[in-house]
mmCIF file of the N, C-alpha and C atoms, coordinates in Angstrom:
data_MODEL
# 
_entry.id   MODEL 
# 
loop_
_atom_site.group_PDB 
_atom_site.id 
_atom_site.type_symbol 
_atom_site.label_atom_id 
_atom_site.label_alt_id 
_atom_site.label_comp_id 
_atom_site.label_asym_id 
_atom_site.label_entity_id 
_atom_site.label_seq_id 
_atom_site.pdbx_PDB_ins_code 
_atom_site.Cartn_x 
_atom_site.Cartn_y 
_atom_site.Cartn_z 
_atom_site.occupancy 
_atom_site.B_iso_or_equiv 
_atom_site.pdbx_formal_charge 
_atom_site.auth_seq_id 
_atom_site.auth_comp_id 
_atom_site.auth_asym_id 
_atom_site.auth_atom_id 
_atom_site.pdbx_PDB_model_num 
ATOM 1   N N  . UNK A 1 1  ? 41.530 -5.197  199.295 1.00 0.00 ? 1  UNK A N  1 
ATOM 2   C CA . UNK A 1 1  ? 40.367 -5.684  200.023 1.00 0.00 ? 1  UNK A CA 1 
ATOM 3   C C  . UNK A 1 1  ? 40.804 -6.377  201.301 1.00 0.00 ? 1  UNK A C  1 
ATOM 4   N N  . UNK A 1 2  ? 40.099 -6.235  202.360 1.00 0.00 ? 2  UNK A N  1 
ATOM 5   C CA . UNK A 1 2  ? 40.436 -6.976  203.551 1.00 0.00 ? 2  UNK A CA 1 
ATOM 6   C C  . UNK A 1 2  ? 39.394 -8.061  203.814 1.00 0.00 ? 2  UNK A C  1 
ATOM 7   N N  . UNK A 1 3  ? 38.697 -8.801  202.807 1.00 0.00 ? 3  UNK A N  1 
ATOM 8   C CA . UNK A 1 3  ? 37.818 -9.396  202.820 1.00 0.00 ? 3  UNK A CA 1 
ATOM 9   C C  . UNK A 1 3  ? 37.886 -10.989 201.752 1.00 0.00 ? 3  UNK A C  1 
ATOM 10  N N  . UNK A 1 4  ? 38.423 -12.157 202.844 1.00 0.00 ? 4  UNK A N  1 
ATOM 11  C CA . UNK A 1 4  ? 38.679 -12.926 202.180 1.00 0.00 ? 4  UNK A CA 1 
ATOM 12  C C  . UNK A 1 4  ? 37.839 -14.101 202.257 1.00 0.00 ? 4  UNK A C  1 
ATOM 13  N N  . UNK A 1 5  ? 37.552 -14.571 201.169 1.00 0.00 ? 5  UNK A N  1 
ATOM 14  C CA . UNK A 1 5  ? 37.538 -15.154 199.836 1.00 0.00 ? 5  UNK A CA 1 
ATOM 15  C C  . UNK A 1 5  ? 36.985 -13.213 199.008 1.00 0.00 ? 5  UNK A C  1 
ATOM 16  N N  . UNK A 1 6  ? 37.108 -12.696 198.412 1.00 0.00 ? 6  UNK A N  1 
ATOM 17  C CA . UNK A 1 6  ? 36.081 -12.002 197.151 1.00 0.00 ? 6  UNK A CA 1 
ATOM 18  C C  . UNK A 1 6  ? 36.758 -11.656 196.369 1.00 0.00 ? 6  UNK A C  1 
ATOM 19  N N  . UNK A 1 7  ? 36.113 -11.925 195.482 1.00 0.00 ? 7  UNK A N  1 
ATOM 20  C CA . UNK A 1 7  ? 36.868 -12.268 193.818 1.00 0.00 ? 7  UNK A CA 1 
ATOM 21  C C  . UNK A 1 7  ? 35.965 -12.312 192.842 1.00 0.00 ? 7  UNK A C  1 
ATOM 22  N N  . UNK A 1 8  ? 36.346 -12.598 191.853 1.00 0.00 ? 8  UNK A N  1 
ATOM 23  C CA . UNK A 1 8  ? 35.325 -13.063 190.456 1.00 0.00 ? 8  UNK A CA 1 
ATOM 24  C C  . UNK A 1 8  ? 36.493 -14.282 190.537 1.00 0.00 ? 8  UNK A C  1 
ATOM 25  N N  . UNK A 1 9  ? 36.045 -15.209 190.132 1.00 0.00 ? 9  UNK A N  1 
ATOM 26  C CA . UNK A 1 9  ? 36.626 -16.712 190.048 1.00 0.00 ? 9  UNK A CA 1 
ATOM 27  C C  . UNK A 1 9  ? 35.638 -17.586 188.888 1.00 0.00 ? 9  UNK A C  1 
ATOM 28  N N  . UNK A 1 10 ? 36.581 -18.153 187.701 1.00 0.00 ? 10 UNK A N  1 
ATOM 29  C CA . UNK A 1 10 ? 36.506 -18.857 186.759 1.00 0.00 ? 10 UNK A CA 1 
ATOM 30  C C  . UNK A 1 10 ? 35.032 -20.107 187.455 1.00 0.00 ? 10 UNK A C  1 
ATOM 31  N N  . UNK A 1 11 ? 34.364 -20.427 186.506 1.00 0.00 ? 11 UNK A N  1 
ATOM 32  C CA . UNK A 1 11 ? 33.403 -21.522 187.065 1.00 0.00 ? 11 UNK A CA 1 
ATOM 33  C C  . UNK A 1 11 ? 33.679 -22.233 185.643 1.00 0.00 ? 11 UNK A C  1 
ATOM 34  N N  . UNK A 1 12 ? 32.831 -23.018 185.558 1.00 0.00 ? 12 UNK A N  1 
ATOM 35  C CA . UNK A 1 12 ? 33.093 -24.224 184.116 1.00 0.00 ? 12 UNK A CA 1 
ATOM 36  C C  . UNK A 1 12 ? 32.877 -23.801 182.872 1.00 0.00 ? 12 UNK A C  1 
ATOM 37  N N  . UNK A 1 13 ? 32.033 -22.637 182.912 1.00 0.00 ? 13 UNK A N  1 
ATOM 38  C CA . UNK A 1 13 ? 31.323 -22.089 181.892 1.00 0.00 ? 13 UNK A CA 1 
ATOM 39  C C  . UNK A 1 13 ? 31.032 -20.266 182.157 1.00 0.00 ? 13 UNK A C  1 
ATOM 40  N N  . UNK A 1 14 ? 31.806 -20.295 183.089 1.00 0.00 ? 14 UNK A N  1 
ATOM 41  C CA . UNK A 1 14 ? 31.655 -18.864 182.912 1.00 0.00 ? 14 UNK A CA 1 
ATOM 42  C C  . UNK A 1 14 ? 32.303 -17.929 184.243 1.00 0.00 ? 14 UNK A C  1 
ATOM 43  N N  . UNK A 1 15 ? 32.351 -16.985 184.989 1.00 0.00 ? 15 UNK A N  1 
ATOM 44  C CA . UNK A 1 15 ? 32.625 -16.111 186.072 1.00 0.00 ? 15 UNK A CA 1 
ATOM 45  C C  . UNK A 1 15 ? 31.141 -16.489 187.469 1.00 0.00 ? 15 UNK A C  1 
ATOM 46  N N  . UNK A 1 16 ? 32.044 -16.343 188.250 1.00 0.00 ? 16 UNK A N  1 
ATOM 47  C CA . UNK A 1 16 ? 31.039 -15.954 189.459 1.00 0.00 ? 16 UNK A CA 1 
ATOM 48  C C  . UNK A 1 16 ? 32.106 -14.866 190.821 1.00 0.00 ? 16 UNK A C  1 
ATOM 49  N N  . UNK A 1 17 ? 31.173 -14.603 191.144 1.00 0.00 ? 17 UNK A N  1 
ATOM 50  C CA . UNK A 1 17 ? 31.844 -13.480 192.105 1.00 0.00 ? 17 UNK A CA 1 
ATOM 51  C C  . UNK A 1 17 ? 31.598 -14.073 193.663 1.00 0.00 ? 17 UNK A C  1 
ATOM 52  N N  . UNK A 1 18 ? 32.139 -14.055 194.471 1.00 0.00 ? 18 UNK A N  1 
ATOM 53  C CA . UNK A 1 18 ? 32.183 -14.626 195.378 1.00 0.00 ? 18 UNK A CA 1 
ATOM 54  C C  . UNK A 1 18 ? 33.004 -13.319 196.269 1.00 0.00 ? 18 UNK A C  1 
ATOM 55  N N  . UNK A 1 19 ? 31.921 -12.462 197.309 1.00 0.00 ? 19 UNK A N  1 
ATOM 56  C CA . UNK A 1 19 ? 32.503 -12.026 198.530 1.00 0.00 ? 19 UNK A CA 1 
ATOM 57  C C  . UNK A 1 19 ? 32.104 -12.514 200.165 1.00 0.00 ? 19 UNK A C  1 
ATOM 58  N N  . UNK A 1 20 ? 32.807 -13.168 200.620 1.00 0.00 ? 20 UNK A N  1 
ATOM 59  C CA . UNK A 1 20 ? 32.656 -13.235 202.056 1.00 0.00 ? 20 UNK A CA 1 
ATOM 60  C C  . UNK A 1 20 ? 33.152 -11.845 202.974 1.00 0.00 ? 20 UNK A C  1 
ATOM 61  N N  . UNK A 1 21 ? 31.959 -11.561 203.421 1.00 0.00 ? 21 UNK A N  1 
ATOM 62  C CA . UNK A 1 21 ? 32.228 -9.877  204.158 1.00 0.00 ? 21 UNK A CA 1 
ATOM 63  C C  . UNK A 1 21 ? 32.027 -10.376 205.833 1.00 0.00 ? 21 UNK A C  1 
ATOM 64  N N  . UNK A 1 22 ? 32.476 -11.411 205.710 1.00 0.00 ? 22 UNK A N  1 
ATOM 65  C CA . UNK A 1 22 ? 32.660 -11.682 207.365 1.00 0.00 ? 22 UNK A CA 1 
ATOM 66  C C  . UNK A 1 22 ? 33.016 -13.367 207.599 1.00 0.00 ? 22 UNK A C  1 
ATOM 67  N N  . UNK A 1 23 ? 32.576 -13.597 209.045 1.00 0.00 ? 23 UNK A N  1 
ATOM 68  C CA . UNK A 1 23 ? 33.192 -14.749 209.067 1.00 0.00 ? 23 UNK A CA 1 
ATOM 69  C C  . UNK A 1 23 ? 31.565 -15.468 208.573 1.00 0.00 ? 23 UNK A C  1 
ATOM 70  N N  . UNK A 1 24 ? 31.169 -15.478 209.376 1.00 0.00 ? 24 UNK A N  1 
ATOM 71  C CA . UNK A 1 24 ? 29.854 -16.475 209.539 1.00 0.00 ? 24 UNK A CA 1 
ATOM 72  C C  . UNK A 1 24 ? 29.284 -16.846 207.733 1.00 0.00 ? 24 UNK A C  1 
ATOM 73  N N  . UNK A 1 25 ? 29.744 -15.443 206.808 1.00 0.00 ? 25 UNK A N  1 
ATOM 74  C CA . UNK A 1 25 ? 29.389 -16.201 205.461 1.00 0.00 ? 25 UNK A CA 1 
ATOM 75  C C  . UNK A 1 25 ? 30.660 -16.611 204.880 1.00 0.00 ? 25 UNK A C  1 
ATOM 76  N N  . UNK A 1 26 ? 32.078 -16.973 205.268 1.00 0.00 ? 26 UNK A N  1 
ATOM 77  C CA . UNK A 1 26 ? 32.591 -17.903 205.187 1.00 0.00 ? 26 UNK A CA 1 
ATOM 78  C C  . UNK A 1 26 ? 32.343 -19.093 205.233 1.00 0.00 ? 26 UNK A C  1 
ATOM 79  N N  . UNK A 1 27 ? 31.155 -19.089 206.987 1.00 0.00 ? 27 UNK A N  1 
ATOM 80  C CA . UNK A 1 27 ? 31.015 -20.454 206.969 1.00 0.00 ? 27 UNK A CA 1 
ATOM 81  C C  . UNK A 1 27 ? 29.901 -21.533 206.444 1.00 0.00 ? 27 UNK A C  1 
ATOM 82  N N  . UNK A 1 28 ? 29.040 -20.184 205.664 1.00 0.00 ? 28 UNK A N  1 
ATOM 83  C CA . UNK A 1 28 ? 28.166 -21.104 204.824 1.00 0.00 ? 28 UNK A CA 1 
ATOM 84  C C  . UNK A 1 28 ? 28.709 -21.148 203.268 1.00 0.00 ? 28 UNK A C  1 
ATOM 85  N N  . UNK A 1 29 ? 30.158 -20.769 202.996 1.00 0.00 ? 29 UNK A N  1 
ATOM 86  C CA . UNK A 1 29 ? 30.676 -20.894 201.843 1.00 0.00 ? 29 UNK A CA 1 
ATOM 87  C C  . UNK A 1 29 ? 31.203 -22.429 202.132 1.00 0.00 ? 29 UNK A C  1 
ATOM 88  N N  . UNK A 1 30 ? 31.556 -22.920 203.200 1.00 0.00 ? 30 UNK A N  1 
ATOM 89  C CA . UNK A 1 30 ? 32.181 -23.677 203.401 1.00 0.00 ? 30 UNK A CA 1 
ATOM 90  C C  . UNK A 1 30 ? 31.360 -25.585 203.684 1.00 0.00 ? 30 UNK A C  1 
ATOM 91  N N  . UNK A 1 31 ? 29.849 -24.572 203.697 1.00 0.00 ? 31 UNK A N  1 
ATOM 92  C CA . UNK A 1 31 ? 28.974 -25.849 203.292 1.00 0.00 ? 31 UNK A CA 1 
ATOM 93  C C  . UNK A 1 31 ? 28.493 -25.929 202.117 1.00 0.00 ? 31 UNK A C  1 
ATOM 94  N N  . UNK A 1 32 ? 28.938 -25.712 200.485 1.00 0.00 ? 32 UNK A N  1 
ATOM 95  C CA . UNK A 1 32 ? 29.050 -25.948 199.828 1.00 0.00 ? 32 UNK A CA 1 
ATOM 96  C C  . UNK A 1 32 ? 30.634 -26.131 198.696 1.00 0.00 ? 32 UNK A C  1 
ATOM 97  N N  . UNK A 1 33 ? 31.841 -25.978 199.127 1.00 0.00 ? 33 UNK A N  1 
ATOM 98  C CA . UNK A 1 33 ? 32.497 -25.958 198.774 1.00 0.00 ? 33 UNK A CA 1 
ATOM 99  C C  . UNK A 1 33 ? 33.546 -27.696 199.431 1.00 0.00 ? 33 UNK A C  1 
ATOM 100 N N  . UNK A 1 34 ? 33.703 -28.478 198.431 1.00 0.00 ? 34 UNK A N  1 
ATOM 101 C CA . UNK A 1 34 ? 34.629 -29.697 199.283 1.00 0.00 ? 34 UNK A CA 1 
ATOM 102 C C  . UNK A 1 34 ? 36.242 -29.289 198.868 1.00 0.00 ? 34 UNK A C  1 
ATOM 103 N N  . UNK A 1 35 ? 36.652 -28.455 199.895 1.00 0.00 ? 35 UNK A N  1 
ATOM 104 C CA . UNK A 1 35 ? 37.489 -27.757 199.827 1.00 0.00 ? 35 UNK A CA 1 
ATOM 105 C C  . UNK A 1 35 ? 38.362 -28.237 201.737 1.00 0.00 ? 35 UNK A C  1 
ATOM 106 N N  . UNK A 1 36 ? 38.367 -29.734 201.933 1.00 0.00 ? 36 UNK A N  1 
ATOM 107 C CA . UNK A 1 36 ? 39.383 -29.320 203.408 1.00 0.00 ? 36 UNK A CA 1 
ATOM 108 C C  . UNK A 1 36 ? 40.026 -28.573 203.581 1.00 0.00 ? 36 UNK A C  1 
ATOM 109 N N  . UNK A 1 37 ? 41.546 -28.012 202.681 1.00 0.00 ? 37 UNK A N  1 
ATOM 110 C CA . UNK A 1 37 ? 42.336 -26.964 203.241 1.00 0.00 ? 37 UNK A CA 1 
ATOM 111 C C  . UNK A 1 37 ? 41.185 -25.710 203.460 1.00 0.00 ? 37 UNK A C  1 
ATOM 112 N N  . UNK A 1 38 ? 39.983 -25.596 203.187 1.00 0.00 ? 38 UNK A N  1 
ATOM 113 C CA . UNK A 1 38 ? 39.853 -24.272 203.878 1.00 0.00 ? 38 UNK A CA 1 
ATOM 114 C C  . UNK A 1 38 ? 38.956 -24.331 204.659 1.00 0.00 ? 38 UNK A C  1 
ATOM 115 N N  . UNK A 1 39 ? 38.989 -25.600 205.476 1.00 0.00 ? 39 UNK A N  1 
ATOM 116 C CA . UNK A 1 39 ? 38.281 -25.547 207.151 1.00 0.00 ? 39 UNK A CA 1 
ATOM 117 C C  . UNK A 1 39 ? 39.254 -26.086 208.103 1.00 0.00 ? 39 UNK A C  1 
ATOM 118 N N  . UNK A 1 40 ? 40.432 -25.472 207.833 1.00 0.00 ? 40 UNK A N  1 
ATOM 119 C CA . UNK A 1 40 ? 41.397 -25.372 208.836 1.00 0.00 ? 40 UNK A CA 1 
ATOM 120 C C  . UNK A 1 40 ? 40.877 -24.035 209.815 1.00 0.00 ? 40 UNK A C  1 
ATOM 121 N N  . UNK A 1 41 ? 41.044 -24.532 210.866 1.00 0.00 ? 41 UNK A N  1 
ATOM 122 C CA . UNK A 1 41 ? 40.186 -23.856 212.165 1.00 0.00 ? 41 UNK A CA 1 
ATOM 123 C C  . UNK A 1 41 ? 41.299 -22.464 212.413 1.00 0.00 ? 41 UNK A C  1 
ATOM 124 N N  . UNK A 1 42 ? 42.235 -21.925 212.014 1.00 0.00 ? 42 UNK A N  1 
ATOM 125 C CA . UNK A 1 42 ? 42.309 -20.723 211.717 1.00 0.00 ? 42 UNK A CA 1 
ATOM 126 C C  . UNK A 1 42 ? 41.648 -19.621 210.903 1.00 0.00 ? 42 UNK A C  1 
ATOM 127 N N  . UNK A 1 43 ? 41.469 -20.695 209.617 1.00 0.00 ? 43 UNK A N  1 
ATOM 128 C CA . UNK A 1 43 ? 41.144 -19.709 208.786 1.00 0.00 ? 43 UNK A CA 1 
ATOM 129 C C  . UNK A 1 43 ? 39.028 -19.545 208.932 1.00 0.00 ? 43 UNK A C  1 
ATOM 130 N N  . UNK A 1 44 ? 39.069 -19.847 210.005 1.00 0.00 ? 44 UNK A N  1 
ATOM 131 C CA . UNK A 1 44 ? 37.629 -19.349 210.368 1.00 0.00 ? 44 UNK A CA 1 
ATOM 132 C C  . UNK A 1 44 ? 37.305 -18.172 210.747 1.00 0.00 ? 44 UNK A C  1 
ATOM 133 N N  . UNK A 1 45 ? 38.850 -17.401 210.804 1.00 0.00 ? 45 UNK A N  1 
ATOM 134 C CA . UNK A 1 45 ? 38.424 -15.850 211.223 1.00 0.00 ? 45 UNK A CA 1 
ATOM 135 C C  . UNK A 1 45 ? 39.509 -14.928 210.153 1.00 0.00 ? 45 UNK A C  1 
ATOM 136 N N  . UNK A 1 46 ? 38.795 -14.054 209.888 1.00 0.00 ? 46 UNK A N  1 
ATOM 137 C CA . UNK A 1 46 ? 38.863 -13.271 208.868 1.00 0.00 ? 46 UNK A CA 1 
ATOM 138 C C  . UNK A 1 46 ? 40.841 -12.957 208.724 1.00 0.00 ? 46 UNK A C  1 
ATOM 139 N N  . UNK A 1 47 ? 41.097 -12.378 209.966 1.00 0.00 ? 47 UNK A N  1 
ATOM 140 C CA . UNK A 1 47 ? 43.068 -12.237 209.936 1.00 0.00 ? 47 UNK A CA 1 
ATOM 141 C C  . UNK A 1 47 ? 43.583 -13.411 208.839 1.00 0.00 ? 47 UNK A C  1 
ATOM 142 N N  . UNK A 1 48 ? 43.393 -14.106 209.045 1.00 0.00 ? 48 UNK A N  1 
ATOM 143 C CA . UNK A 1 48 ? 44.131 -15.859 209.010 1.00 0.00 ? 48 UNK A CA 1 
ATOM 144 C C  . UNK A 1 48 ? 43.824 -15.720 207.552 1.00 0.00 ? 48 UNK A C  1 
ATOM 145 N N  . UNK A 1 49 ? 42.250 -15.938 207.311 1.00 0.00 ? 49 UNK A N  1 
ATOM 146 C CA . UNK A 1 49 ? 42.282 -15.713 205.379 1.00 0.00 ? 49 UNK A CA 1 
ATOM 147 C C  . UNK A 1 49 ? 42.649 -14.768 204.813 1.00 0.00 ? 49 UNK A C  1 
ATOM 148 N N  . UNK A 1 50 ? 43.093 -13.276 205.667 1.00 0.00 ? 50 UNK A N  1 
ATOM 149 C CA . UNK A 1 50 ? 43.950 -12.337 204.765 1.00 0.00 ? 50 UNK A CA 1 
ATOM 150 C C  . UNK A 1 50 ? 44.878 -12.372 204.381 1.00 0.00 ? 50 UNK A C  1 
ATOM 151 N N  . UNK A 1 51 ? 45.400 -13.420 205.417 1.00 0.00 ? 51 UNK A N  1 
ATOM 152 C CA . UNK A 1 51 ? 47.093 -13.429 205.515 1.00 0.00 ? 51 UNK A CA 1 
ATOM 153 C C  . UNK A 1 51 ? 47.251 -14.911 204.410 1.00 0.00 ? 51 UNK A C  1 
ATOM 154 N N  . UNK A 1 52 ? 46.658 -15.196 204.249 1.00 0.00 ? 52 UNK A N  1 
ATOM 155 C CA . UNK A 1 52 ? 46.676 -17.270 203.189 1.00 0.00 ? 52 UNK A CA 1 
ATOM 156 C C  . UNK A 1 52 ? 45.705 -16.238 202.133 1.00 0.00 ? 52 UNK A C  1 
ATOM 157 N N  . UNK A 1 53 ? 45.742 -15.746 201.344 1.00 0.00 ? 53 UNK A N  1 
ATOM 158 C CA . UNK A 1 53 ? 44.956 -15.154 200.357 1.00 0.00 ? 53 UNK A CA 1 
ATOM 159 C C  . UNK A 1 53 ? 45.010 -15.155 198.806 1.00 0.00 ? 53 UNK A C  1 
ATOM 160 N N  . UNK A 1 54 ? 46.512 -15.854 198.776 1.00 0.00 ? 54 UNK A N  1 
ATOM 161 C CA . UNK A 1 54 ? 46.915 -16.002 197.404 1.00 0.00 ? 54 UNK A CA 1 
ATOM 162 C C  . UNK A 1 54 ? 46.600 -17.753 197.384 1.00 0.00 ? 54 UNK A C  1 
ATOM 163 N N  . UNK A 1 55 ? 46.515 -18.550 198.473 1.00 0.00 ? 55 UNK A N  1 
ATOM 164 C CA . UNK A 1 55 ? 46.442 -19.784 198.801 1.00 0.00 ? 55 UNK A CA 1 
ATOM 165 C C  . UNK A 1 55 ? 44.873 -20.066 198.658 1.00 0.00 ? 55 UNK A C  1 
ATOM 166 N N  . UNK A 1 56 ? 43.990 -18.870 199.184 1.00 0.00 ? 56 UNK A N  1 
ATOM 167 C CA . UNK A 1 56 ? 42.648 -19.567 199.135 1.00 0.00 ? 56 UNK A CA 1 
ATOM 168 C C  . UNK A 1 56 ? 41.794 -18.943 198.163 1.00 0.00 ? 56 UNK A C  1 
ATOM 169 N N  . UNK A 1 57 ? 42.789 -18.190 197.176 1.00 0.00 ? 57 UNK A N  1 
ATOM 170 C CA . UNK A 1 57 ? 42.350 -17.961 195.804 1.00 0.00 ? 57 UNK A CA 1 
ATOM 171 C C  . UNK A 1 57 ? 42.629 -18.836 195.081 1.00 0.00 ? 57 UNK A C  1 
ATOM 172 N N  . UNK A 1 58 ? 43.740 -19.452 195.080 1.00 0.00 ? 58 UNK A N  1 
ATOM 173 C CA . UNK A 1 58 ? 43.829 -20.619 194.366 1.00 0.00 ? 58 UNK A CA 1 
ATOM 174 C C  . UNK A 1 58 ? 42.921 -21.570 194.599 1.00 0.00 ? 58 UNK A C  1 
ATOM 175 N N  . UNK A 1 59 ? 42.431 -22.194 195.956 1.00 0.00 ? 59 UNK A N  1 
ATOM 176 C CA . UNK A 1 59 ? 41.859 -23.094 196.117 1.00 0.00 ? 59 UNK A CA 1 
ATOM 177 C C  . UNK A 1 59 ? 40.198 -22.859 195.498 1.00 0.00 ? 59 UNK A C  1 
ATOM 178 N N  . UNK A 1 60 ? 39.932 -21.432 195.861 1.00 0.00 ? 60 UNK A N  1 
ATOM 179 C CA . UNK A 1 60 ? 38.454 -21.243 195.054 1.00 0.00 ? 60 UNK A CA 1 
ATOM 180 C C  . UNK A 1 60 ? 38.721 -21.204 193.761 1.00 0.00 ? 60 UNK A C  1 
ATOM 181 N N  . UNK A 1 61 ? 39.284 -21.174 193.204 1.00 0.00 ? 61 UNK A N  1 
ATOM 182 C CA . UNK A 1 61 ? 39.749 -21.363 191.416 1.00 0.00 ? 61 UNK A CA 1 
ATOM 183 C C  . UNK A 1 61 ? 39.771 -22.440 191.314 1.00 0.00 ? 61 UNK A C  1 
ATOM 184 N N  . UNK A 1 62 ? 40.463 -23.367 191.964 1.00 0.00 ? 62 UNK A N  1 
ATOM 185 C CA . UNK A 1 62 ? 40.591 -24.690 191.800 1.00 0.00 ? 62 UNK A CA 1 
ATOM 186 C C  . UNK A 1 62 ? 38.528 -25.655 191.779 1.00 0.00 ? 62 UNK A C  1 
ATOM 187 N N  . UNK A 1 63 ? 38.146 -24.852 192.698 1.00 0.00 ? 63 UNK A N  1 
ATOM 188 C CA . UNK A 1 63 ? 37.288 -25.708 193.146 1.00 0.00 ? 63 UNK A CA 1 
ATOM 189 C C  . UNK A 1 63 ? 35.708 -25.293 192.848 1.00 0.00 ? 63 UNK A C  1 
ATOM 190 N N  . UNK A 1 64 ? 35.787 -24.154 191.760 1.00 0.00 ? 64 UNK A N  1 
ATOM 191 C CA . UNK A 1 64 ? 34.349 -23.569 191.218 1.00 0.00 ? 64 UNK A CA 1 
ATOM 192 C C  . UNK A 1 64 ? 34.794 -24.070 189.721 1.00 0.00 ? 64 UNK A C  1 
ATOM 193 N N  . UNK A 1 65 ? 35.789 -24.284 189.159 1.00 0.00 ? 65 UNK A N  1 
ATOM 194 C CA . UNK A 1 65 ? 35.981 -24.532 187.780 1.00 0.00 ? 65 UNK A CA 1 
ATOM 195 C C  . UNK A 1 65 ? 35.516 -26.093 188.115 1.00 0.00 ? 65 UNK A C  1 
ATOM 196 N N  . UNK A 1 66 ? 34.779 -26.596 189.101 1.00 0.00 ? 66 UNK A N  1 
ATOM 197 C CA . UNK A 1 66 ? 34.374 -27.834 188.851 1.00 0.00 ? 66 UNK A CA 1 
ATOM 198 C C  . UNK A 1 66 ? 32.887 -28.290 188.184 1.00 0.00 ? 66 UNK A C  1 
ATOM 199 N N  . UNK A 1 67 ? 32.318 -26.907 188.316 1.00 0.00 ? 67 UNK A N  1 
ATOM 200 C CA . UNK A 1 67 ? 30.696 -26.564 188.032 1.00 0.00 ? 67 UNK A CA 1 
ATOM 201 C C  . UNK A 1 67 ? 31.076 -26.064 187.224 1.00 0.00 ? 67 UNK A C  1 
ATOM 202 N N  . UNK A 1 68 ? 29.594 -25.713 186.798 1.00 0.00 ? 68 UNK A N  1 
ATOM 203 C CA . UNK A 1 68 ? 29.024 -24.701 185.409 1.00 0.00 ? 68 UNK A CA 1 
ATOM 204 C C  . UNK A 1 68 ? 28.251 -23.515 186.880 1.00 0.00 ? 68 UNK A C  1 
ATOM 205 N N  . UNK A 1 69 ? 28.205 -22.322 186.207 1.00 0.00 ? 69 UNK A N  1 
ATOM 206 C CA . UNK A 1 69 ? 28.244 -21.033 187.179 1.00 0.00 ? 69 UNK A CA 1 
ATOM 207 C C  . UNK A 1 69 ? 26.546 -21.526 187.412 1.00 0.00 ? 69 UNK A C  1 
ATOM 208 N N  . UNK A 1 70 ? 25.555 -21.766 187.299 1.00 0.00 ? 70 UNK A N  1 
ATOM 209 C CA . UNK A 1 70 ? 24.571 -21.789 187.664 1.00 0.00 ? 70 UNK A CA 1 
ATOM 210 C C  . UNK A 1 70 ? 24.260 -23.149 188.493 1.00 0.00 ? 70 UNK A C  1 
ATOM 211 N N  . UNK A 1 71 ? 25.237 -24.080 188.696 1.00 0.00 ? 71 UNK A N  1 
ATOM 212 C CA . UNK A 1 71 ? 25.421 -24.984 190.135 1.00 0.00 ? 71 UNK A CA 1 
ATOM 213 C C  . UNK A 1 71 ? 25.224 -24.056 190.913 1.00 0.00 ? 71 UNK A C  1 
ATOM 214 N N  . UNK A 1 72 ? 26.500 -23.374 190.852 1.00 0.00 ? 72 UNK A N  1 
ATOM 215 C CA . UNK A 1 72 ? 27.050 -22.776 192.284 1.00 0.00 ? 72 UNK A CA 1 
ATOM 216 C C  . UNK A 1 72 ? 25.792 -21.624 192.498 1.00 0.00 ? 72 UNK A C  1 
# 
């Protein structure tokens, strides 16, 4: 995939799928997620999160297992 964040990613209680197919819904991923490392002003364009992709899978793993899937 050349499309980063999309995944299925663990939530508290269950899976959610999460694809950002561009930038701009990156950046409304990014008004619900309290996630600083991923509003580092590179990774606002799509190259930058392909290339950090094992980094901002972790961080969405890290940071949806904080809810139950029907928060998010």
């Amino acid at each position: 995939f050349v499309h980063v964040p999309y995944n299925c990613y663990p939530t508290a209680d269950g899976h959610l799928i999460v694809a950002c197919l561009g930038d701009a819904i990156y950046e409304r991923l990014l008004t619900v997620l309290d996630a600083p490392e991923l509003h580092e002003p590179p990774l606002r364009r799509q190259p930058a999160r392909l290339a950090d992709k094992v980094r901002i899978d972790a961080v969405m793993t890290r940071e949806l297992q904080r809810a139950p899937t029907a928060d998010w």
